[in-house]
Each structure stands twice: as structure tokens, then as C-alpha cells.
N, C-alpha and C positions, 0 to 999 in steps of 0.2 A: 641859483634856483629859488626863485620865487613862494612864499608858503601857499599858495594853491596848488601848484606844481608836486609842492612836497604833500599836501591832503591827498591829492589824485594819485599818486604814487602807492599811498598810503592804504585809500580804499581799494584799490586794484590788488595790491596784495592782500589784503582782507576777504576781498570776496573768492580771488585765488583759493584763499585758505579753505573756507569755506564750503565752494563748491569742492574742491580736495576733499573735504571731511567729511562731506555727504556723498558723494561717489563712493568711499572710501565702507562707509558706512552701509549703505547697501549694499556693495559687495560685499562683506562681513555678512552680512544679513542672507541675501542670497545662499553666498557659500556655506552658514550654517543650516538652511534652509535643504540647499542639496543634500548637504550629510545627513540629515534629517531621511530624507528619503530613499537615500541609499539605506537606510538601516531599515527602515518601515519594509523595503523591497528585499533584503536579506530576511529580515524576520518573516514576511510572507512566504518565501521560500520554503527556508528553513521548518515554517510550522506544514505547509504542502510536504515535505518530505518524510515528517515526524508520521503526520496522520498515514500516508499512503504506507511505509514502514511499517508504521505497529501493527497497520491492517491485515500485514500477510509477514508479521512477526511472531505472534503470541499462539497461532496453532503448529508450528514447528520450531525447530530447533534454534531458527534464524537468531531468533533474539536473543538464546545464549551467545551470539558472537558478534553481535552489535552495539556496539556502545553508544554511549547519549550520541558524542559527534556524528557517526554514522547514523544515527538514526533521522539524524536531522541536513542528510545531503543524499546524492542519487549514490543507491547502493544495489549492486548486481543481483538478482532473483537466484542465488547460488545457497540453496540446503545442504545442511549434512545429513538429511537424510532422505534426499534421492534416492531411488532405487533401481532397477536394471532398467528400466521401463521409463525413466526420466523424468521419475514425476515427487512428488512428496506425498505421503500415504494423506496426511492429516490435512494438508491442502487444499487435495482434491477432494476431501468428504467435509471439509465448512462450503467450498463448493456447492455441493450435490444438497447440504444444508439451506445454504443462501436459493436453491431454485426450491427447494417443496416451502420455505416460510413466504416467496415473493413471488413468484411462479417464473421468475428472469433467469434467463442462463448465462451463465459467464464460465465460459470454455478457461478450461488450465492453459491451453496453447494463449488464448487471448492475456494471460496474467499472466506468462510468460517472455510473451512480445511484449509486453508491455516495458517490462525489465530490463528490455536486453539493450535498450539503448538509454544513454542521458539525456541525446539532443531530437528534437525533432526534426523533421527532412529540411522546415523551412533556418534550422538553429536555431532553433529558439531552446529554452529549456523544458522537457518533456516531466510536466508536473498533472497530477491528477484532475486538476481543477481548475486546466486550461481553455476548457471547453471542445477537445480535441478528443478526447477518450469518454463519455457518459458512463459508458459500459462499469470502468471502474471507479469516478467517482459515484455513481447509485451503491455500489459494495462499500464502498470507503463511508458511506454517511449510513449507511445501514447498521455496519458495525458499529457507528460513534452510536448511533443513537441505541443501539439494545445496549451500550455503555452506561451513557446518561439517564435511561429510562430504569438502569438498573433490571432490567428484564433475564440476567445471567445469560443472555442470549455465549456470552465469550465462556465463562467460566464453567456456567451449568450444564448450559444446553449442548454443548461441543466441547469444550477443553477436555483432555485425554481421562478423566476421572469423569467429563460429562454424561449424560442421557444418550446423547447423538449416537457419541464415540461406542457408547456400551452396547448400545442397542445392534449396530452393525456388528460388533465384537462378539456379540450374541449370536447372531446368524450365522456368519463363519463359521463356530464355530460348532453352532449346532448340525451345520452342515458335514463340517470336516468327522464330528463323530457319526453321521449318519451314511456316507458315502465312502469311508477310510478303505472298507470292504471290498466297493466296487470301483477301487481302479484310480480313485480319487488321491493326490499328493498333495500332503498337508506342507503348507507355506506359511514363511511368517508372513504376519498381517502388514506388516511394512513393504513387504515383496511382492503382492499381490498388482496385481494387472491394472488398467485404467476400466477396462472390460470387466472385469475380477471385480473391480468398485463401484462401475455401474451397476452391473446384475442386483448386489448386496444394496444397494441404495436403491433401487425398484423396489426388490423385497421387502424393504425399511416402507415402503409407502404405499405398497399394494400387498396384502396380504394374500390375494386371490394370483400371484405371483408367483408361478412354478420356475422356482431357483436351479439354474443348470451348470454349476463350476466345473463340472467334471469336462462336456463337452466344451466351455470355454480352455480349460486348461491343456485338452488333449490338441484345437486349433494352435497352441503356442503361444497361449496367451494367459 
């Protein structure tokens, strides 16, 4: 074998090598590029899960039994403190909350279904801020923002020591001592009706609002 023969041998394996190490290389690149992505699209997730969580966390019990992990993947709309009526007292009155500061309603059934599945009809994964639900991302950036704005909209204005909370608390139970007489059965505030919470949430916002538990209560409600 001739020394040209042996060059050409030579550069053929070379560029071999070569093209080897650069193929070689961007797939290295590539595949760190994927993981890259995968992890951008877990943490996207993960923070959609966080935020949609805390939102319909911090006015019930939810969040005593949620930990960081669960708070950060789909976790089932399940309170402990439900009540015969199927609903969560403090729930349903940041609710009734969120319609007198925005004037938008957003039904319990609707944050209910929302809950009740992980996946959407088409499987996709059913996150707030798929463009699929409005309804609850407007509440979910509602809440972040009287967060960020520091407006105590969570703590003050609502949470169970709040203004909101007292104000309704008030009514009951000014009611329950004004009506005990007439036929009226005092309930705990946890127990009360969906019906029972709207009346009391009218009253909270119309004063010229003649409050009637008694006839709600004798309906079965």
C-alpha cells in the first residue's frame, strides 16, 4: 500500500472522527436542551398548580392537609369542612366576596367541577391558565394580586378573623337573637344553607334587604 493510499485512509478516518464528534455533540446539546424543557414545562405546571391551590387553600381547612408536594400537582376539591349541604362555609362567602369587589360570579358548582377532574376531555392536563377555564383564572389572579398589592384583600378582608367573615357573623347572628322567639333554629355558621349564605351575603350589601332565615329554613334549607 502505497503512502497516498495510506493519507486517504488516514483522512477518511479523520473526518469519520469528526463528523462522529459533531453528530455526537449535538445530540448531547439537543438532549440537554430537551431536559431543559422538560423541567421549564414541570415547573410551569407545578407553579399553575401552586397558584390554583393556594387560591381555594387559605379560606378553608384545605391547606391544613396539603403539603408543599400536593400543593404543587392536581389535588381533589375535598374540605374537612363540608357540610350536609356540600359545600365549605368560608368558600362559598370569599365567593359571594369576590362578586360584591368585581361584580363576576363564579358559582361553587363551577370551582367544584373544576376540581373534580385532573384531565381535560381532550387529556390534556386541566390547569387554570390553559385558556380553557377564564372563569377561574380571573379569581386565581384576583387573589395573587390583593396578595402583591398587599391590599389584605386574604387576611383582612376575609380570613376567618377578617371584616368579611365578621360582618356576616354579625348578621346571623343578630338574626338568630332577634327571631330565636319566632320559630327560628339556631345553626352553626358552618351548617348553614347555600340559600342561608346567600340571603346573609345580600344583607352584607344591601342594607334595605329584609333578611328572611326563618322562611328559608322552614323550605329545608
Amino acid at each position: 500500500m502505497n503512502k497516498i493510499k495510506i493519507k486517504l485512509i488516514v483522512l477518511i478516518c479523520v473526518v469519520i472522527i469528526i463528523v462522529g464528534a459533531v453528530f455526537t455533540y449535538q445530540h448531547i446539546v439537543r438532549q440537554r436542551e430537551i431536559a431543559r424543557e422538560i423541567v421549564v414545562e414541570q415547573e410551569r405546571i407545578a407553579d399553575a398548580y401552586w397558584r390554583v391551590n393556594s387560591a381555594f387553600s387559605w379560606d378553608s381547612s384545605r391547606l391544613q392537609w396539603l403539603d408543599w408536594d400536593e400543593m404543587e400537582r392536581y389535588s381533589p376539591l375535598v374540605l374537612a369542612e363540608h357540610n350536609l349541604f356540600g359545600i365549605c362555609t368560608n368558600t362559598y362567602l370569599i365567593l359571594k366576596l369576590y362578586y360584591r369587589e368585581t361584580g363576576i360570579i363564579l358559582t361553587y358548582e363551577t370551582v367544584a367541577d373544576y376540581f373534580s377532574q385532573e384531565f381535560e376531555p381532550d387529556g390534556s392536563l386541566r390547569l387554570y391558565n390553559n385558556g380553557k377555564h377564564p372563569e377561574i383564572q380571573a379569581y386565581v389572579e384576583w387573589i395573587r394580586e390583593g396578595r402583591s398589592q398587599d391590599q389584605l384583600i386574604i387576611w383582612g378582608e376575609f380570613g376567618q378573623r377578617g371584616v368579611y367573615w365578621r360582618r356576616i357573623w354579625g348578621i346571623y347572628t343578630e338574626y338568630v337573637l332577634a327571631h330565636s322567639d319566632a320559630g327560628f333554629i339556631e345553626q352553626r355558621f358552618v351548617e348553614l344553607s347555600p340559600q342561608m349564605l346567600d340571603a346573609l351575603a345580600r344583607a352584607e350589601l344591601d342594607p334595605d334587604y329584609v333578611l328572611d332565615l326563618t322562611s328559608i329554613q322552614q323550605a329545608g334549607y
